[in-house]
N, CA, C and O atoms as a MOPAC input file, in Angstrom:
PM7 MOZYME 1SCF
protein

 N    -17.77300 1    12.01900 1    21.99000 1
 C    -16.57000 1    12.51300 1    21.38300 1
 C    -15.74700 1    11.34800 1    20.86100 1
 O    -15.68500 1    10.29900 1    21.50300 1
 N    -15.04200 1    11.53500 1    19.57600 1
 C    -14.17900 1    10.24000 1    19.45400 1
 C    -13.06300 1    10.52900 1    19.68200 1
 O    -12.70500 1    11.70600 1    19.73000 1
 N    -12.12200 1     9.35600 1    19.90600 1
 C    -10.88400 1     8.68500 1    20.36300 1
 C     -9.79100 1     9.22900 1    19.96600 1
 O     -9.69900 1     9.03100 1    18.75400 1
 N     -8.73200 1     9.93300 1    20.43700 1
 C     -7.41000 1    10.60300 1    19.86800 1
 C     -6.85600 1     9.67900 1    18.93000 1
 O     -7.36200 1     8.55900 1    18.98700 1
 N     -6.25900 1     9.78700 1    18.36900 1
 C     -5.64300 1     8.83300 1    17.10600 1
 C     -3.98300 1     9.35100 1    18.02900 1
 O     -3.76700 1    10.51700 1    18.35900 1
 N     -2.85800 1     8.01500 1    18.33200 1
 C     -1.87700 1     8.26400 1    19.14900 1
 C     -0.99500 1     8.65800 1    17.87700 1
 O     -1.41400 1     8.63600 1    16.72000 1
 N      0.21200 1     8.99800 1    18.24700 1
 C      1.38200 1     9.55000 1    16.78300 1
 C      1.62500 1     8.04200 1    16.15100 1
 O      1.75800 1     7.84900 1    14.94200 1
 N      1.66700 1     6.85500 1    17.29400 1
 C      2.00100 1     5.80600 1    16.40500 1
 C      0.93800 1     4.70700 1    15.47100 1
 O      1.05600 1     3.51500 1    15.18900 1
 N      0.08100 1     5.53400 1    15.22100 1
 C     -1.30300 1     4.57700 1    15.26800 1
 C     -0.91000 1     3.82700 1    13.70900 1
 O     -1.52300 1     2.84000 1    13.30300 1
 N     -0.19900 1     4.24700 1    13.22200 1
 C     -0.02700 1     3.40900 1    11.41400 1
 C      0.73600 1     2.05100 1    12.43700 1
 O      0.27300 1     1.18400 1    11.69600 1
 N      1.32400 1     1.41700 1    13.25400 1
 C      2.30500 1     0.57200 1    13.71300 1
 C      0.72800 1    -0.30000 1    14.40400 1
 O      0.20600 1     0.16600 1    15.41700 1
 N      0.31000 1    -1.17300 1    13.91900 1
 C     -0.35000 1    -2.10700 1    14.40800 1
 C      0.35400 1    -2.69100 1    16.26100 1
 O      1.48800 1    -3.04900 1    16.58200 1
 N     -0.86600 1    -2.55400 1    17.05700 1
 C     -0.00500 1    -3.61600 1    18.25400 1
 C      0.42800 1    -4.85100 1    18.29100 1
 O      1.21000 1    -5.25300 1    19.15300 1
 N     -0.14000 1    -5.70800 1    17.16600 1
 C      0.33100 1    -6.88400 1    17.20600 1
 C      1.34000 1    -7.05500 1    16.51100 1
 O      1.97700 1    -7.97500 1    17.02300 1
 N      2.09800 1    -6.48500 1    15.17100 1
 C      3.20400 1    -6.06500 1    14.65400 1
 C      3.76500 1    -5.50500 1    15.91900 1
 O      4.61600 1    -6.38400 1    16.05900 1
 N      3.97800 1    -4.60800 1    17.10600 1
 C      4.98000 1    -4.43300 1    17.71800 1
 C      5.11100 1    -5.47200 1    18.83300 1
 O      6.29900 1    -5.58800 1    19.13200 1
 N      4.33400 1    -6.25000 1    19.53900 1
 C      4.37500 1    -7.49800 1    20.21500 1
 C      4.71600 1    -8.92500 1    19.76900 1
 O      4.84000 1    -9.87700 1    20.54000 1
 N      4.84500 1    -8.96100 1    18.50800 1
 C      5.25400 1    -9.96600 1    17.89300 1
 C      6.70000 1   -10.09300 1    17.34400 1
 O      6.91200 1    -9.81900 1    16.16300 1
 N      7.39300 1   -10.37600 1    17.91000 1
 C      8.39400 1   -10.13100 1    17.47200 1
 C      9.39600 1   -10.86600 1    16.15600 1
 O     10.56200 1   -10.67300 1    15.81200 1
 N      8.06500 1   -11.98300 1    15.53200 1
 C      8.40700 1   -12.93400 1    14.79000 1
 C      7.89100 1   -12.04800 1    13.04800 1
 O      7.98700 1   -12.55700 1    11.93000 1
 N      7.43600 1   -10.82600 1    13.35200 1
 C      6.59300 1   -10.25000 1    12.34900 1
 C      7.92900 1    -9.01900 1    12.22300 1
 O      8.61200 1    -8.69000 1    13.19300 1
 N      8.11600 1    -8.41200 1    10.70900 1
 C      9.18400 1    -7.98900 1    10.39800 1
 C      8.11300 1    -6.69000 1     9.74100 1
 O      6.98200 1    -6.98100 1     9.34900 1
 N      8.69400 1    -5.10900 1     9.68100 1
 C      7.66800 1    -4.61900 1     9.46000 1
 C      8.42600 1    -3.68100 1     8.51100 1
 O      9.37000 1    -3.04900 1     8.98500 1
 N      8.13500 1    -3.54100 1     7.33200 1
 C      9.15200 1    -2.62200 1     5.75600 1
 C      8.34300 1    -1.49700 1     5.27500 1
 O      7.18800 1    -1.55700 1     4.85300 1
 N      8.94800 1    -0.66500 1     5.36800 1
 C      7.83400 1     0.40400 1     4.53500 1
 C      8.13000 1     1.11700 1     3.45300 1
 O      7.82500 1     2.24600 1     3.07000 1
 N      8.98400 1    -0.01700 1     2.90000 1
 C      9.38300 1     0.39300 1     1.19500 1
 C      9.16100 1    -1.42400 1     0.56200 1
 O      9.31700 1    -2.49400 1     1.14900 1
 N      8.77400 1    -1.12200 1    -0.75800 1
 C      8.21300 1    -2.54800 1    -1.43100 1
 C      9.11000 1    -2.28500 1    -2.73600 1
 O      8.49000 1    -1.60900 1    -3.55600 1
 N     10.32300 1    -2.61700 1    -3.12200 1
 C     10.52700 1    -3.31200 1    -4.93500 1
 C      9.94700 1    -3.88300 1    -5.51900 1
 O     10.10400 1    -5.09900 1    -5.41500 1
 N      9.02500 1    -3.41400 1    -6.39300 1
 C      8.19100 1    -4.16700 1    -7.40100 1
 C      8.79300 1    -3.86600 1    -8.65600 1
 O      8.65500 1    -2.70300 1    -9.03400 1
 N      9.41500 1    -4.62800 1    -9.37200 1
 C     10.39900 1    -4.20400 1   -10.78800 1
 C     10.86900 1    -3.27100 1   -10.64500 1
 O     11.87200 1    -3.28400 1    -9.93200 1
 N     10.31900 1    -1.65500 1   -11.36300 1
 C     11.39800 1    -1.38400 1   -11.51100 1
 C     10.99200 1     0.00400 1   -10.70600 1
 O     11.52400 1     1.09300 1   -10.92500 1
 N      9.79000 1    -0.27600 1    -9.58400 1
 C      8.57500 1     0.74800 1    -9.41900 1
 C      9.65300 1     0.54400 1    -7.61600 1
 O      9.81300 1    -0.56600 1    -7.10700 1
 N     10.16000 1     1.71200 1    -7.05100 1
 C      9.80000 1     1.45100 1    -5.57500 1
 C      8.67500 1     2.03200 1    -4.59700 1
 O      8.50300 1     3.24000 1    -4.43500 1
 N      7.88700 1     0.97400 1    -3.92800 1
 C      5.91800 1     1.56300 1    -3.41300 1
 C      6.65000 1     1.62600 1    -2.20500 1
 O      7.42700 1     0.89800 1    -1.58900 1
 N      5.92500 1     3.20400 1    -2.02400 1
 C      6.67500 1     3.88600 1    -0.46400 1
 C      4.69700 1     3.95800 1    -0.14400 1
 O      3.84000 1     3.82900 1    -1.01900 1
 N      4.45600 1     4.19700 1     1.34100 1
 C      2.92800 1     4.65000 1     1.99200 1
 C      2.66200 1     5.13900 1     1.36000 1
 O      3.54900 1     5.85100 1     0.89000 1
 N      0.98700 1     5.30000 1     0.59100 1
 C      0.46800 1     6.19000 1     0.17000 1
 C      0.24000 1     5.83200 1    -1.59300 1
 O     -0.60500 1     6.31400 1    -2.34800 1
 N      1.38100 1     4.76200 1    -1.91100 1
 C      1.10900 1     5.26600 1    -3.62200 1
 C     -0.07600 1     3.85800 1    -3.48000 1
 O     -0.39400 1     3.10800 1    -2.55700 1
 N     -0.49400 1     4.00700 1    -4.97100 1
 C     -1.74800 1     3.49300 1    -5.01600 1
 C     -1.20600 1     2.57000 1    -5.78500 1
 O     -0.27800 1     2.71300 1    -6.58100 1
 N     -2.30100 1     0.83700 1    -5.32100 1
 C     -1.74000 1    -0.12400 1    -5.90100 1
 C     -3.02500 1    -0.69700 1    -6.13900 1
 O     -4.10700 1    -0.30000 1    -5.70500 1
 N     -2.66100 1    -2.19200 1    -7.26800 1
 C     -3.65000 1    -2.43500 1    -8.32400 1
 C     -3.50700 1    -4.30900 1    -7.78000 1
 O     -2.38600 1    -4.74000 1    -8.05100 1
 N     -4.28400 1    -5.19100 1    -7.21600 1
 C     -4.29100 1    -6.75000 1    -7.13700 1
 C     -5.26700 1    -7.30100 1    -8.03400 1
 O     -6.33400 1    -6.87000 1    -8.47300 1
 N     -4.50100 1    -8.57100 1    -8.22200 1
 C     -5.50900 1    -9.85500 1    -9.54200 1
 C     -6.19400 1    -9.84500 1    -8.64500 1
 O     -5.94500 1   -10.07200 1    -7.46100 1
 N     -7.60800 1    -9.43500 1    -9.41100 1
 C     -9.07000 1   -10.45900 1    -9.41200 1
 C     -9.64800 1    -9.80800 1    -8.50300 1
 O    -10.79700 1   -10.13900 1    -8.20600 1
 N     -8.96200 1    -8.63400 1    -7.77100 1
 C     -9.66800 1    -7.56500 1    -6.90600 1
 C    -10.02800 1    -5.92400 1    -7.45100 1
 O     -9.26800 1    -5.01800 1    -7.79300 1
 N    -11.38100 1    -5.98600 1    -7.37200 1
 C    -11.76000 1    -4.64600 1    -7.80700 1
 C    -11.41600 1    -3.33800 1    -7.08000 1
 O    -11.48400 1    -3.31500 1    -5.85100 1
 N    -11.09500 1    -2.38100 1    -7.68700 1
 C    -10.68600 1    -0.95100 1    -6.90100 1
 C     -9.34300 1    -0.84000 1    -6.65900 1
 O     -8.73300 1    -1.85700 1    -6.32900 1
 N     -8.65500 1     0.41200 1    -6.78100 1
 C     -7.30100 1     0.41200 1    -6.05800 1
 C     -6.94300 1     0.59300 1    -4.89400 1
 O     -8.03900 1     0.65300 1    -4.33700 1
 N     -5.84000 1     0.78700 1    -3.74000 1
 C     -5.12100 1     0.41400 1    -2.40500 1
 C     -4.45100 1     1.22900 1    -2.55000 1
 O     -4.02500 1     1.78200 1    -3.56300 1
 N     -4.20500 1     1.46500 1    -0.90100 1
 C     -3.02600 1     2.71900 1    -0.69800 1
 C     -2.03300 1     1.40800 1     0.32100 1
 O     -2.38600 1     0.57100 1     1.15200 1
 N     -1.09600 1     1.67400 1    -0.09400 1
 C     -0.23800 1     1.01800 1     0.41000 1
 C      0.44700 1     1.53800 1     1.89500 1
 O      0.84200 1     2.70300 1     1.95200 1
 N      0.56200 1     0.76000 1     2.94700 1
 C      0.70600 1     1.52200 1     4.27300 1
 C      2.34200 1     0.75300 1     4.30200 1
 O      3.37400 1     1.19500 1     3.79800 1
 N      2.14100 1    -0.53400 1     5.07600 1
 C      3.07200 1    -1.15600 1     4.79400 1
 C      2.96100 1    -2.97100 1     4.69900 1
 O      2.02300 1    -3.76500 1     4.77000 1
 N      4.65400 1    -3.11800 1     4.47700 1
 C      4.86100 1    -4.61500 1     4.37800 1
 C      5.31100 1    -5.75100 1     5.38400 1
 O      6.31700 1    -5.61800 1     6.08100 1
 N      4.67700 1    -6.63600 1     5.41100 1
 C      4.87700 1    -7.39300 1     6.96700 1
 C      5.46100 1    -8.72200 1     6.55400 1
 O      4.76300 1    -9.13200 1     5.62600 1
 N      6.15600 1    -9.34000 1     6.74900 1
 C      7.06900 1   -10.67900 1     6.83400 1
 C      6.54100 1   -11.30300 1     7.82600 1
 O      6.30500 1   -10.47900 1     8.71000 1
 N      6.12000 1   -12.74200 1     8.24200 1
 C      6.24400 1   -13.52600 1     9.35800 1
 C      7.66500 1   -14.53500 1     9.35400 1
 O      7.71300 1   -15.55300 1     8.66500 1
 N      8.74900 1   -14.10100 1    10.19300 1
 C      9.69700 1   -15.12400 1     9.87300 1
 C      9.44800 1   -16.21000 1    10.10800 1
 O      9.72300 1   -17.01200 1     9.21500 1
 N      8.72600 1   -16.83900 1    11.58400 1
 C      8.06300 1   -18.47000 1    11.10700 1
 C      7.76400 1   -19.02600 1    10.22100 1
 O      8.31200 1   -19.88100 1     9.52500 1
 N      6.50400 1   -18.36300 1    10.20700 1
 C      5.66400 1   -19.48000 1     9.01500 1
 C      6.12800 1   -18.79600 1     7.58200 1
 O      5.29000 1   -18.83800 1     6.68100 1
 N      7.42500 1   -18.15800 1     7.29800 1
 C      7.99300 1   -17.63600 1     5.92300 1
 C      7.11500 1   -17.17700 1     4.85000 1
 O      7.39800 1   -17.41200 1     3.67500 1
 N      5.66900 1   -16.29300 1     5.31700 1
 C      4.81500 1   -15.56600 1     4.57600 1
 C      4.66200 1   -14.37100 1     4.91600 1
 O      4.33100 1   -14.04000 1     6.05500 1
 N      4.86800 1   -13.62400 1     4.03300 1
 C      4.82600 1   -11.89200 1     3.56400 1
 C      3.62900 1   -11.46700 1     2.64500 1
 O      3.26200 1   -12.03800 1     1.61800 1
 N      2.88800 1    -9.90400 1     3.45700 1
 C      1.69900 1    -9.70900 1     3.09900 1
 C      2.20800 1    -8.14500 1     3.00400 1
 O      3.14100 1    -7.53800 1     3.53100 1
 N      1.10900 1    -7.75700 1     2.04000 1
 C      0.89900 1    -6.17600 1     2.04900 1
 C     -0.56300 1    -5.69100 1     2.64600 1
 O     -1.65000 1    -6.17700 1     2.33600 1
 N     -0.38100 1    -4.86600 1     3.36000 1
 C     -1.23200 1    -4.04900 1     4.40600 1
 C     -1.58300 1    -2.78000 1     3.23800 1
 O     -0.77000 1    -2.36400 1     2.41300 1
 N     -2.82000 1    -2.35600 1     3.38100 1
 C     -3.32200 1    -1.31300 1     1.98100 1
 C     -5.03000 1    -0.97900 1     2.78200 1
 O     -5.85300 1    -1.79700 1     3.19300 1
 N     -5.08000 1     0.43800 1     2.77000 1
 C     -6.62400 1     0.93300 1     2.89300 1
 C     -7.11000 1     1.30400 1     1.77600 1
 O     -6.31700 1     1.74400 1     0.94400 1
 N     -8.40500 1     1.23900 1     1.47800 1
 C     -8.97500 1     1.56900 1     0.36600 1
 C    -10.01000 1     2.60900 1     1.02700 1
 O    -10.78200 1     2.57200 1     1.98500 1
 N     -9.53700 1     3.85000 1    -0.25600 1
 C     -9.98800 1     5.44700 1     0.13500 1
 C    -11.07000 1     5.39500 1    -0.09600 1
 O    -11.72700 1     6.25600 1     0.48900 1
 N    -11.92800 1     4.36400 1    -1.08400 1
 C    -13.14500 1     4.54200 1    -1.78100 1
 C    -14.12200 1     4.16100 1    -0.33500 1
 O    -15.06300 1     4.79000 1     0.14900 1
 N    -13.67600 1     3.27800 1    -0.03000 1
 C    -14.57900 1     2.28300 1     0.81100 1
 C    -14.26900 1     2.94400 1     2.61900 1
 O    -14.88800 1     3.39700 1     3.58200 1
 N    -13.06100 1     2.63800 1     2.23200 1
 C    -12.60800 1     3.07100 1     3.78500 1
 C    -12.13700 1     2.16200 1     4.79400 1
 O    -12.11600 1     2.27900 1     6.02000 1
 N    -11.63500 1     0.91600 1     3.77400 1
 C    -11.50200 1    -0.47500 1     4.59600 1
 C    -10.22100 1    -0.43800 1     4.65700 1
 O     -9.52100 1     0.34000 1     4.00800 1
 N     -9.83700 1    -1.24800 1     5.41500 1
 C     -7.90100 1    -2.06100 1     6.07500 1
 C     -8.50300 1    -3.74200 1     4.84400 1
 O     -9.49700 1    -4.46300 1     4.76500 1
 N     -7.51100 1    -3.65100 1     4.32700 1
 C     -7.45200 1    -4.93300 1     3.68600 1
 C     -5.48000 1    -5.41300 1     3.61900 1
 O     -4.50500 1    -4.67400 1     3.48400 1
 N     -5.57800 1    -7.02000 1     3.79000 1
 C     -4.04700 1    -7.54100 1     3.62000 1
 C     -3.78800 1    -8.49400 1     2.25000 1
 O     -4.53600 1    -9.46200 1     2.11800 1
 N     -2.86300 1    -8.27800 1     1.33300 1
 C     -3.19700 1    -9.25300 1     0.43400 1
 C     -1.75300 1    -9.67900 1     0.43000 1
 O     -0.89200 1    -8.91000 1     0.85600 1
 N     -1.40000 1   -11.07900 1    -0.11300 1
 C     -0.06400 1   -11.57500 1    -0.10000 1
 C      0.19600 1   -11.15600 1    -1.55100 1
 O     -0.39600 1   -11.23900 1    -2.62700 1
 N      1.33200 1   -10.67800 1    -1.09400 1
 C      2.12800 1    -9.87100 1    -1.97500 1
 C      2.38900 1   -10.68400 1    -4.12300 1
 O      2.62000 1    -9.92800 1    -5.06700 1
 N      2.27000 1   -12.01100 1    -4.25100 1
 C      2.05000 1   -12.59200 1    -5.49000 1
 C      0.87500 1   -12.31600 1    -5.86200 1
 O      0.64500 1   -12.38300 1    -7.07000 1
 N     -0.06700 1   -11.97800 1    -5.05700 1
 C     -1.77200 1   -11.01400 1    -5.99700 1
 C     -1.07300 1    -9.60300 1    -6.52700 1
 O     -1.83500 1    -9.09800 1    -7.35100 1
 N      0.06400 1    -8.83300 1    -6.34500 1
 C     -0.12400 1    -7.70400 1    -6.98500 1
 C      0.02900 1    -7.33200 1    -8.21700 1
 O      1.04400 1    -7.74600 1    -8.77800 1
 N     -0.61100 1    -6.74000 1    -8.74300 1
 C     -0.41700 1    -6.53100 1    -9.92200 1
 C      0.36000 1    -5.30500 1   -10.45300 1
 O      0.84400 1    -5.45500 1   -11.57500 1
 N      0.57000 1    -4.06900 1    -9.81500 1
 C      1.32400 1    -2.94000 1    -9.80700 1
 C      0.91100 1    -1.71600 1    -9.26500 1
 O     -0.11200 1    -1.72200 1    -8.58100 1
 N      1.44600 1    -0.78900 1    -9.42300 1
 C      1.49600 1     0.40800 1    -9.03800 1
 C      0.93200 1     0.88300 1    -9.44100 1
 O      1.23400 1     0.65000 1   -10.61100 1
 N     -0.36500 1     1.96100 1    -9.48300 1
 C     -1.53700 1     2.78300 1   -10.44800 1
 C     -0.48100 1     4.03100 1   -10.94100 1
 O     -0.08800 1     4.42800 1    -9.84400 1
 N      0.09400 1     4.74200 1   -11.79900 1
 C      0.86000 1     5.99400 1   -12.08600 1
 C     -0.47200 1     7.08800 1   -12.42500 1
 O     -1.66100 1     6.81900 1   -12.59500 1
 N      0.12300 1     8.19800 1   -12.44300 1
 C     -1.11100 1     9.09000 1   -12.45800 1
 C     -1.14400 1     9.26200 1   -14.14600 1
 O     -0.27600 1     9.06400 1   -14.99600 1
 N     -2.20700 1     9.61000 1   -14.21300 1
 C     -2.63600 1     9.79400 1   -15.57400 1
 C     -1.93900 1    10.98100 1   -16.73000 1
 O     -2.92500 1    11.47600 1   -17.27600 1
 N     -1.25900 1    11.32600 1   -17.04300 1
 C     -0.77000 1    12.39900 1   -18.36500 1
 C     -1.48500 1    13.20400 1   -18.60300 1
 O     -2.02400 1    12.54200 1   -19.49100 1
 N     -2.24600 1    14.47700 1   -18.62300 1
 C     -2.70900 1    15.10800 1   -19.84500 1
 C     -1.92100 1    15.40200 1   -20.83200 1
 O     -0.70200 1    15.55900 1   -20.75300 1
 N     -2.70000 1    15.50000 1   -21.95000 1
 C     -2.16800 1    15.83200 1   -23.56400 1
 C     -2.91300 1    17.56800 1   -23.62400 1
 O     -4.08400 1    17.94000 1   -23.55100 1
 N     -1.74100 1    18.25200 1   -23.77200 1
 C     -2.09100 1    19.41300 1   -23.92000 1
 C     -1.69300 1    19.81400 1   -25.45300 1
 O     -0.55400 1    19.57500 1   -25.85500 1
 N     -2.86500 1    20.55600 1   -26.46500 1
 C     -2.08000 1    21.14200 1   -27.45000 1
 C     -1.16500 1    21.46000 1   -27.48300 1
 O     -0.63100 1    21.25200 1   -26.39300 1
 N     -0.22700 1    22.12900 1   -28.47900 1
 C     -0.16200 1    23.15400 1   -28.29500 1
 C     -0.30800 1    24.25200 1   -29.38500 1
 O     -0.25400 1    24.17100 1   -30.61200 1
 N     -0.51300 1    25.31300 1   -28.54200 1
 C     -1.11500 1    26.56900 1   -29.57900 1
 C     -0.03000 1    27.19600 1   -30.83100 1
 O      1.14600 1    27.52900 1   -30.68500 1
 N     -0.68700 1    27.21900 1   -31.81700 1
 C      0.31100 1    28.51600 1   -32.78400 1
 C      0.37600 1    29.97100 1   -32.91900 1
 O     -0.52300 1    30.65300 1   -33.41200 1
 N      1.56500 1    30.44500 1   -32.42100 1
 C      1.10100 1    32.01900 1   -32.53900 1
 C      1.27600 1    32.09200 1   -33.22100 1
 O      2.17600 1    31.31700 1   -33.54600 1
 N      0.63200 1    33.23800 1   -34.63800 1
 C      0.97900 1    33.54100 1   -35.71000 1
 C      0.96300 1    34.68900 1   -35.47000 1
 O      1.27400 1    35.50500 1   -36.33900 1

């Protein structure tokens, strides 16, 4: 049988034992604000990311974004100057019809 998933399981344990690690779950990117879930786009990395959240280390003064990828199914972290933006959903173009 597998493992209950607890209510807090998005909160990493080492993000809550660390107390030098700062944990945001809203990102300003221009003019876009990335809340969990929207899908994001990094230089020089193939496929898009779901964005979970954003982590600060106040020591060593480096900030990363935390992102699973739906395709694959992986946890990946990238520092936040690889991103490239926000994926928006696509438009359809619908005719439209003439009644005559």
């Amino acid at each position: 049988m597998s493992r209950k998933k607890s209510e807090d399981s998005q909160e990493l344990p080492s993000y809550r034992v660390n107390p030098d690690i700062s944990v945001f779950y809203e990102l300003k990117f221009g003019k876009d604000i990335i809340k969990p879930g929207d899908s994001l786009k990094f230089k020089d990395i193939r496929g898009s990311f779901r964005f979970i959240r954003l982590a600060h280390n106040i020591k060593k003064d480096v900030t990363w974004i935390d992102c699973y990828s739906p395709a694959t199914g992986e946890y990946r972290s990238f520092y936040v100057d690889k991103l490239k933006g926000r994926v928006h959903a696509k438009k359809s173009i619908r005719k439209k019809m003439n009644v005559n």
